[in-house]
C-alpha positions in Angstrom: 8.5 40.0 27.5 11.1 38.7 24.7 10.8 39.1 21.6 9.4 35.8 20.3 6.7 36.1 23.2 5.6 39.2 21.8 5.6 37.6 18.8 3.3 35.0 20.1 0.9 37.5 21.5 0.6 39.5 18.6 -0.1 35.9 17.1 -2.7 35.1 19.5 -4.5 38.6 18.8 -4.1 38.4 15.1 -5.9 34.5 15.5 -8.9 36.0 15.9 -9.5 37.4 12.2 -10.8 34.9 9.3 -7.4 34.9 7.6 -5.2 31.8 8.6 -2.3 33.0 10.8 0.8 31.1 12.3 -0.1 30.4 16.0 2.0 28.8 18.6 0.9 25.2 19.8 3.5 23.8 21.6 6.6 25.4 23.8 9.5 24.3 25.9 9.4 27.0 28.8 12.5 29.2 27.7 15.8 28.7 29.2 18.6 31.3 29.8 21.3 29.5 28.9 22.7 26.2 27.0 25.5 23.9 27.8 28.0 26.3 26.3 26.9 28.6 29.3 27.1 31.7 26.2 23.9 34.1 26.3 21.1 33.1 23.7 19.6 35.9 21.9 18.6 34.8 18.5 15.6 32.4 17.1 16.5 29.5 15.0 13.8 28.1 12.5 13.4 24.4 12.1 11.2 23.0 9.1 11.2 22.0 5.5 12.9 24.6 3.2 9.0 25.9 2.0 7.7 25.8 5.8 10.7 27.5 6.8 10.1 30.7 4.0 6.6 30.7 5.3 7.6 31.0 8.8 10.1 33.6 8.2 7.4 35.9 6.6 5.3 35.4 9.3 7.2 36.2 11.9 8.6 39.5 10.2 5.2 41.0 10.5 4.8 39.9 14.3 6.0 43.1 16.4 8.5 43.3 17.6 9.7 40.6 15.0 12.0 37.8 16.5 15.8 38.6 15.4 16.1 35.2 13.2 19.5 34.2 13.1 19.3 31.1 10.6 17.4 27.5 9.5 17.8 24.3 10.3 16.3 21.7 7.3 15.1 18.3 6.9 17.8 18.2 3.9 19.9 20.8 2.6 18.6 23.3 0.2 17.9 26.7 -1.2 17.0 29.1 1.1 17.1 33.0 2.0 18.2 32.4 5.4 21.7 31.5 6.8 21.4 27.9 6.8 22.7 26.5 9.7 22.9 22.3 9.0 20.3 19.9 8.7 18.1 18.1 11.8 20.4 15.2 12.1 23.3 17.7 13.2 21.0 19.7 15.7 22.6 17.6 18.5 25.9 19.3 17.6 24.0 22.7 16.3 22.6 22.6 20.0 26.2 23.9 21.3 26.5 27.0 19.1 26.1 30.4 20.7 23.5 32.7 20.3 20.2 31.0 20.0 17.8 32.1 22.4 14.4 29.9 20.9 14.2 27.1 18.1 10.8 27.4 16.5 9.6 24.2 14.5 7.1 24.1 11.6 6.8 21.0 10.4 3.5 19.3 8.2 1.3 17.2 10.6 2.7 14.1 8.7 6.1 14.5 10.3 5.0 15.2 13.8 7.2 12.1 14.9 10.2 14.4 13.4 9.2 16.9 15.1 9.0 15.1 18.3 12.8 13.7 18.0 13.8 17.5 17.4 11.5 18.7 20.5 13.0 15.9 23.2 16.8 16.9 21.6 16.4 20.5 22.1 15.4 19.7 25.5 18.1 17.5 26.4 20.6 20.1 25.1 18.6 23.4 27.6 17.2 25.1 24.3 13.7 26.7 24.5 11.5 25.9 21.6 8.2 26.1 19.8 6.2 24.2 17.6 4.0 26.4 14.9 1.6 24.9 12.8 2.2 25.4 9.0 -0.5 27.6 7.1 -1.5 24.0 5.1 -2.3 22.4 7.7 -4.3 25.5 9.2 -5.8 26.0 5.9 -7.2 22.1 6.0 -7.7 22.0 9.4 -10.3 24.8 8.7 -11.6 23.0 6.0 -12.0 19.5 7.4 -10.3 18.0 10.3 -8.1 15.0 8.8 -5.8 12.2 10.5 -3.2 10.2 9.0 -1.7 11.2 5.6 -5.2 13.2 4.4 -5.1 12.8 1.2 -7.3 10.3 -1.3 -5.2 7.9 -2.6 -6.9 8.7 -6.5 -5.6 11.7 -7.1 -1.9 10.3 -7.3 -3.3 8.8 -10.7 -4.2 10.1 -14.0 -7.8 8.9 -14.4 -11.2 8.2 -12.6 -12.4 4.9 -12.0 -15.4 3.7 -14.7 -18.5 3.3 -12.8 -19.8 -0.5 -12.1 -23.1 -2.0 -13.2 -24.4 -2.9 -10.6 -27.4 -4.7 -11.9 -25.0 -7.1 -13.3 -23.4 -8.2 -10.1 -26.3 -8.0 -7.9 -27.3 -10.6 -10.7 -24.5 -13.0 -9.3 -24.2 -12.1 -5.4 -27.6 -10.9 -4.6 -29.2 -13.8 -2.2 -26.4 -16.4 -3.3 -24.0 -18.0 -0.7 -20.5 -16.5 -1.4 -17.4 -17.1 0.4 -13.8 -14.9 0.2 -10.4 -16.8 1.0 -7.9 -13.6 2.4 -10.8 -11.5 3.5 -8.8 -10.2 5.9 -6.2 -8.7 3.4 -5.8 -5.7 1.1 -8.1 -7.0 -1.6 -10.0 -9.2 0.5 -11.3 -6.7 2.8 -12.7 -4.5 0.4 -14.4 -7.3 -1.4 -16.2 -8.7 1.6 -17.1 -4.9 2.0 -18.6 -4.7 -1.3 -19.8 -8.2 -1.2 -21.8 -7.8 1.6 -23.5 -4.6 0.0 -24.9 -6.6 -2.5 -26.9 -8.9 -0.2 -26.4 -12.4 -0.3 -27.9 -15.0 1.5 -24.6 -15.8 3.6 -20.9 -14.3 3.7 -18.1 -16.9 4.6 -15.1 -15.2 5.5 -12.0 -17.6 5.4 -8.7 -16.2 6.4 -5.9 -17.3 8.8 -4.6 -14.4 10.7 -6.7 -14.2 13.8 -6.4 -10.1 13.8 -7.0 -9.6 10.2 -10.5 -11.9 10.3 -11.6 -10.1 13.6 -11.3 -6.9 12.1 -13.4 -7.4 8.5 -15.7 -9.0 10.7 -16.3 -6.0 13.1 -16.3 -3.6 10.2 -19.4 -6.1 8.4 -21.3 -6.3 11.2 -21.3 -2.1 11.7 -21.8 -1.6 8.0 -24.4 -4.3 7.1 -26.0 -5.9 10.6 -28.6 -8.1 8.5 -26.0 -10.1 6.2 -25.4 -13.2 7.5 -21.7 -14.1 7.9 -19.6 -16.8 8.9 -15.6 -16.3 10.2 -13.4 -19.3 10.0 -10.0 -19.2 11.1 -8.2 -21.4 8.1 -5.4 -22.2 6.3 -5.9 -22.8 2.6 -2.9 -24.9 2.4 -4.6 -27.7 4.3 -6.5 -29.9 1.3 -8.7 -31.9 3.4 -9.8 -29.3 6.0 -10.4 -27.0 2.9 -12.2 -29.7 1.1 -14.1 -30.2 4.3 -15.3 -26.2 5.3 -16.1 -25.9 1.7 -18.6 -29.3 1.5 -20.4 -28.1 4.4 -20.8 -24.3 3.7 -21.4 -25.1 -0.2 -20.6 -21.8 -1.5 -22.3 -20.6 -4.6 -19.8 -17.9 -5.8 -15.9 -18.3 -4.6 -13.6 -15.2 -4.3 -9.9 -16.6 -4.2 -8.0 -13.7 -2.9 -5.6 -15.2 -0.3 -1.7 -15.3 -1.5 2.0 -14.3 -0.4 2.5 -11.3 -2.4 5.7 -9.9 -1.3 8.5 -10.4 -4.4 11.5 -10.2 -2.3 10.6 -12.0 0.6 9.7 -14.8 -1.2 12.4 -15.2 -3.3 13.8 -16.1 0.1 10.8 -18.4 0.7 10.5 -20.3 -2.5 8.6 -23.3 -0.9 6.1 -21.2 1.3 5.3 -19.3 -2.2 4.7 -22.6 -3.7 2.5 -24.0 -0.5 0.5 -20.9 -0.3 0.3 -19.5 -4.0 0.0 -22.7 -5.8 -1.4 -25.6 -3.5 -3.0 -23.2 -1.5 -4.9 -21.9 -5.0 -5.2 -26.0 -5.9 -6.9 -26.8 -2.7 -9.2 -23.9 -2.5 -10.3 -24.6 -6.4 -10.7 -28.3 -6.4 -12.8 -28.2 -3.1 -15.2 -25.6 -5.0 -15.4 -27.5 -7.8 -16.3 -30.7 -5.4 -18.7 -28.7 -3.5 -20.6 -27.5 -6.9 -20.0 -23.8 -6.8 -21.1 -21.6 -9.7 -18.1 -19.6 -10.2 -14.7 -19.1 -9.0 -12.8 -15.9 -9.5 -8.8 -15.8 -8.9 -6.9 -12.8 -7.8 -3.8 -12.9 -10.0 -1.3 -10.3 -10.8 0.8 -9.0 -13.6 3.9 -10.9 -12.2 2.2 -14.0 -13.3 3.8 -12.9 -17.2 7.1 -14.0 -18.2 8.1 -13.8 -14.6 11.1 -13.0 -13.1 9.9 -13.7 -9.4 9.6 -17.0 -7.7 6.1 -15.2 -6.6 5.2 -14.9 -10.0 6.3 -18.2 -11.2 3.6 -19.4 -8.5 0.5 -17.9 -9.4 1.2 -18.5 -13.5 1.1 -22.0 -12.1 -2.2 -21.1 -10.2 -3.5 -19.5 -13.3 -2.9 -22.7 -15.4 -4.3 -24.9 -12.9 -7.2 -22.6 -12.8 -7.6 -22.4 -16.5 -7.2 -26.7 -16.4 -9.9 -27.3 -14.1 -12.9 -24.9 -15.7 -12.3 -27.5 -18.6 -12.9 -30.6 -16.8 -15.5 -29.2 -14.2 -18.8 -27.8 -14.4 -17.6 -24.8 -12.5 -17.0 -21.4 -14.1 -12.8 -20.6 -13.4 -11.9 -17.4 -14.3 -9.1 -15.0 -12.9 -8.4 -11.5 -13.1 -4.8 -9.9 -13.3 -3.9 -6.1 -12.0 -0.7 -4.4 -11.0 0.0 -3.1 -7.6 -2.5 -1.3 -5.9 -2.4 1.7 -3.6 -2.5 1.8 -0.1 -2.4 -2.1 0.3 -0.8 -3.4 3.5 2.8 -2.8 3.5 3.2 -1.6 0.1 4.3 2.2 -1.4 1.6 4.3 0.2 2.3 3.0 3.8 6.0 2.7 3.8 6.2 6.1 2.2 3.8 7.3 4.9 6.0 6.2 7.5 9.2 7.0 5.9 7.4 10.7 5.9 7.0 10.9 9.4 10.5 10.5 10.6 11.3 13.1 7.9 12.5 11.6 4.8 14.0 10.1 2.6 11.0 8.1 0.3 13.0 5.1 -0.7 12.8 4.2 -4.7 14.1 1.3 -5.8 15.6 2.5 -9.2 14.7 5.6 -11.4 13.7 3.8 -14.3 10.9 1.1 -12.4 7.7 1.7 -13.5 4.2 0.1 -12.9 0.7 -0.3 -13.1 -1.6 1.1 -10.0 -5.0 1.3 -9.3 -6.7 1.8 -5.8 -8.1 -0.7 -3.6 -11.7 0.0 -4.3 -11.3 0.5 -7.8 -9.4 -3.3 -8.4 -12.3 -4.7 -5.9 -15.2 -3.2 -7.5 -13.5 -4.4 -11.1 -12.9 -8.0 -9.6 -16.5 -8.0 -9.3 -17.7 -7.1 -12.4 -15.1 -9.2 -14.1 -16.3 -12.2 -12.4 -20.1 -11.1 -12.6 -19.5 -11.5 -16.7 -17.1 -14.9 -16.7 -17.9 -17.5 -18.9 -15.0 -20.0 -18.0 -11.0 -19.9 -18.4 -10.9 -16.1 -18.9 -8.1 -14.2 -18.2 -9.7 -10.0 -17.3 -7.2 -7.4 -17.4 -7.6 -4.6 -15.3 -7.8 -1.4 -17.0 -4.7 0.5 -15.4 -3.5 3.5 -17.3 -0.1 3.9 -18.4 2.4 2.5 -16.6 4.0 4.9 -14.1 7.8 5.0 -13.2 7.5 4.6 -9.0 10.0 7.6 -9.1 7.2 9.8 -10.4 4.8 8.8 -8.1 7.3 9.6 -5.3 6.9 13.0 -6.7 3.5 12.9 -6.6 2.8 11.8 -2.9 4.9 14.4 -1.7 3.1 17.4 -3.5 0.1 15.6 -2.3 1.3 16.4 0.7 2.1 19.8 0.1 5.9 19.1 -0.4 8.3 19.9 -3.2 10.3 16.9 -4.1 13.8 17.2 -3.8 13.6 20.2 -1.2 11.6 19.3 1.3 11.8 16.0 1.0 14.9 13.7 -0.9 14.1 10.5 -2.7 17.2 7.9 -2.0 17.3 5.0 -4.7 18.2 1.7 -3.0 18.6 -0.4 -6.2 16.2 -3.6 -7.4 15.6 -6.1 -5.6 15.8 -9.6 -5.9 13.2 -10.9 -8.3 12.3 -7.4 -9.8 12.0 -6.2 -13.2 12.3 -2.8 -13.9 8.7 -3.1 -16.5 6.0 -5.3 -15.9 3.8 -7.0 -18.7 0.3 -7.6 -19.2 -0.3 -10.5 -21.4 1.6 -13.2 -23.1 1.9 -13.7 -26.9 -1.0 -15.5 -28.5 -3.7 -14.2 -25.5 -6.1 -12.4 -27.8 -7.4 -9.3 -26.3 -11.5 -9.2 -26.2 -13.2 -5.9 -25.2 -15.8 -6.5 -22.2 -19.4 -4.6 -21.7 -17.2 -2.3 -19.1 -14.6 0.0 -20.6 -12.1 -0.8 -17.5 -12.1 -4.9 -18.2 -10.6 -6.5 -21.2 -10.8 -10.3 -21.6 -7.5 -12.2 -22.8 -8.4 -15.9 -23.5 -6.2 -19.1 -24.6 -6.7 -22.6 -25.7 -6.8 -24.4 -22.4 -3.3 -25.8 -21.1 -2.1 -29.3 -22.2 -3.6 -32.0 -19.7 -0.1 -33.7 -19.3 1.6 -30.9 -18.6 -0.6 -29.6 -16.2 -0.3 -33.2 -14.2 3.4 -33.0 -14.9 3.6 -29.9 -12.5 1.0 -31.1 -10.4 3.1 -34.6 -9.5 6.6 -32.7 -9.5 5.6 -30.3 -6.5 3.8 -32.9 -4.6 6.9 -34.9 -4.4 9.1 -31.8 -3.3 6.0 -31.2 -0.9 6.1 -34.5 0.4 9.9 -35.1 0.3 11.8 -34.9 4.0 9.1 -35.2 6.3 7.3 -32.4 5.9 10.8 -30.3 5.7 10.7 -28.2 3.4 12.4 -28.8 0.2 15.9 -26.9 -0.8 15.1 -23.5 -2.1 17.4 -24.5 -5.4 15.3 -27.5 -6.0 12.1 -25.6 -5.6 13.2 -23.0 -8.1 15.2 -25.1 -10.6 11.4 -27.2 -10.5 9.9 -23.1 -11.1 12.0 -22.9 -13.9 10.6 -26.5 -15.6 7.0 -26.0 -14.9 7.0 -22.2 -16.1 9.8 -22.3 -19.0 9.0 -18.8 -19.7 10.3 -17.3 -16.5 13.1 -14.5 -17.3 15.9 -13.4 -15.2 15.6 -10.3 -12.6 16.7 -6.4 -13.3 20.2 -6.4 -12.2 
């Protein structure tokens, strides 16, 4: 028996005690020689620099111990063992004498790490093992998880207000509501919530076939009764809007469908305008026409002073909003928040991936900050705000202090049960285009109004001056109209940004 399968016995006996121990889950079958033809007789230990110091102890009280000979890391760091390189040179490290075994502990959220290390090791004749790390044991014992396992809240500094719900069953219960994006981030989670509430009939309007199947299946699990409708449909379309909306006559009108991605549409100035603006135009005047109740916008802190073309669109949603709750009987109202945790293809997913193959979380620039909340905190808070509008608000989502995304880096990785820096590195990439390092709330002359919830304040303005608001209105229907249904150059769609929403500022460098 070698060494390191005495080890694993003595493993496998100590397992069955109430204390966690390390315990082999996976091994290559062990191999007497590598490519260099040279005996092996030493283990090598593969991990993070903590998983590593755990294993070492470990093994040390196995008998007879494995003689470990040094560690390979995810990045280079301190460690009492001689370290041998980092897992992108193991291909190389591979070809050095005098390893018998490689044993890999790695957390369960870099198993795909640990898979690339696994099929190199074989490909190079050198026996290994996979070892579970005592966290995972300890939370495997304590509930069985999948995915990242952690809740998103704890990454922030406070605990969402709770929602009264008499008040919003006030304005959904038994009314005919219908959600633009339900398939989306936000969306989802307000046709979820929505649906809770009880109204007479759900219609759930978005335009990616596998996004609107899915909120659909999850509706019909969670609430069977509530009667729903699914309609494939692009907002952008005026007529067909005007149209689904005249015939389903909703009551209460969730606008949550948008392009949301800064850079990308800084790239796609037009499609920002189309979906963000006429898409927001469309949606609104065809409520209005159809005589709903109330219509509640999901805008964003970009919309101030932006520096984004994505930004510059929804401030020109928001005044159009703001325009028509003066000229219809319809009450318009929008609510602002920052970014928001876990959304599709933000922070929390990217990092999650980035995670997997081992690291490094990508961070724009050290000094970026900004406002987060959670998914079912911003949903529940769209509700309330919109349960309390009383026409041409503007509700601020309570979000804490701003946070630099540096610091939350920090914080998803010791959520993890990483150290930052050790484990894992954090590589800045610099800004991107149409980012500013701080994002504002409010513009000058907005006075701030508390709400009956402690989470919602109410900014509200005179209403936006009629002309201008037709101005903008005729200026992107030309571009829209110009070429044939072309669209527009991207420097004549931004230079008409720039007119309609004077108050745009330039990017973080």
């Amino acid at each position: 028996m070698s060494p390191l399968e005495g080890a694993v016995q003595a493993q496998e006996n100590a397992s069955q005690s109430s204390e966690p121990q390390i315990r082999v889950l996976a091994s290559a079958p062990p191999r007497p020689a590598g490519r260099s033809g040279a005996a092996r007789c030493g283990t090598l230990l593969l991990g993070t620099a903590q998983t590593v110091r755990q294993l070492a102890a470990g093994l040390r009280e196995t008998v007879p111990a494995p003689h470990v000979v040094g560690c390979v890391l995810m990045q280079p760091a301190a460690t009492d063992l001689p370290l041998w390189g980092t897992v992108d040179q193991l291909n190389e490290l591979c070809l050095r004498p005098g390893i018998e075994r490689v044993v890999i502990s790695l957390p369960a959220v870099m198993a795909p790490a640990a898979r690339r290390a696994a099929q190199t090791l074989d490909a190079a004749g050198v026996a290994w093992s996979n070892v579970k790390t005592l966290a995972d044991q300890m939370e495997e014992r304590a509930a069985p998880r999948g995915g990242p396992g952690f809740d998103l809240s704890q990454l922030l500094d406070r605990q969402p207000e709770p929602l009264d719900d008499v008040a919003i069953a006030a304005v959904l219960r038994g009314r005919r509501v219908l959600i633009t994006g339900a398939g989306g981030s936000i969306g989802s989670e307000l046709a979820l919530r929505v649906a809770g509430y009880g109204p007479s009939e759900l219609t759930l309007v978005e335009r990616s076939e596998n996004a609107l199947f899915e909120i659909d299946r999850r509706i019909a699990h969670r609430f069977p009764k509530v009667v729903r409708h699914t309609v494939m449909h692009d907002i952008t379309h005026h007529d067909r809007t005007a149209r689904l909306l005249g015939r389903v006559r909703p009551e209460v009108v969730f606008h949550a469908a948008a392009h949301k991605h800064v850079p990308m549409m800084e790239d796609h100035p037009a499609l920002a305008v189309e979906n963000n603006f006429h898409g927001t135009r469309s949606v609104a005047d065809a409520a209005a026409a159809a005589g709903a109740e109330r219509f509640v916008m999901i805008s964003t802190d970009k919309a101030v002073n932006p520096s984004s073309v994505m930004g510059a669109t929804k401030r020109m949603a928001e005044r159009y909003i703001q325009h028509l709750d003066h000229i219809s009987d319809t009450t318009f109202c929008m609510v602002r928040f920052g970014n928001v945790l876990g959304s599709a293809c933000s922070l929390i997913p990217i990092w999650t991936e980035q995670l997997a193959q081992g690291g490094p979380l990508t961070v724009t620039h050290r000094d970026m900050t900004r406002y987060f909340m959670t998914i079912p905190e911003a949903a529940g808070l769209v509700l309330q705000a919109g349960a309390t509008a009383r026409g041409a608000e503007v509700f601020l989502l309570d979000m804490g202090e701003p946070v630099r995304i540096v610091d939350m880096a920090d914080r998803f990785l010791k959520a993890q049960g990483l150290v930052p820096g050790v484990d894992v590195g954090i590589a800045f990439t610099g800004p991107r285009p149409g980012e500013k390092l701080f994002e504002e709330l409010a513009y000058r002359g907005e006075d701030m109004a508390p709400t009956a919830h402690p989470s919602i304040r109410r900014w509200r303005t005179g209403p936006p001056q009629v002309a201008s608001v037709r101005q903008m209105v005729r200026t992107f229907d030309r571009l829209r109209a110009a070429d044939d249904g072309v669209d527009p150059p991207a420097a004549a769609v931004v230079a008409a940004l720039h007119t309609a929403v004077p108050e745009m500022v330039a990017a973080c460098a």
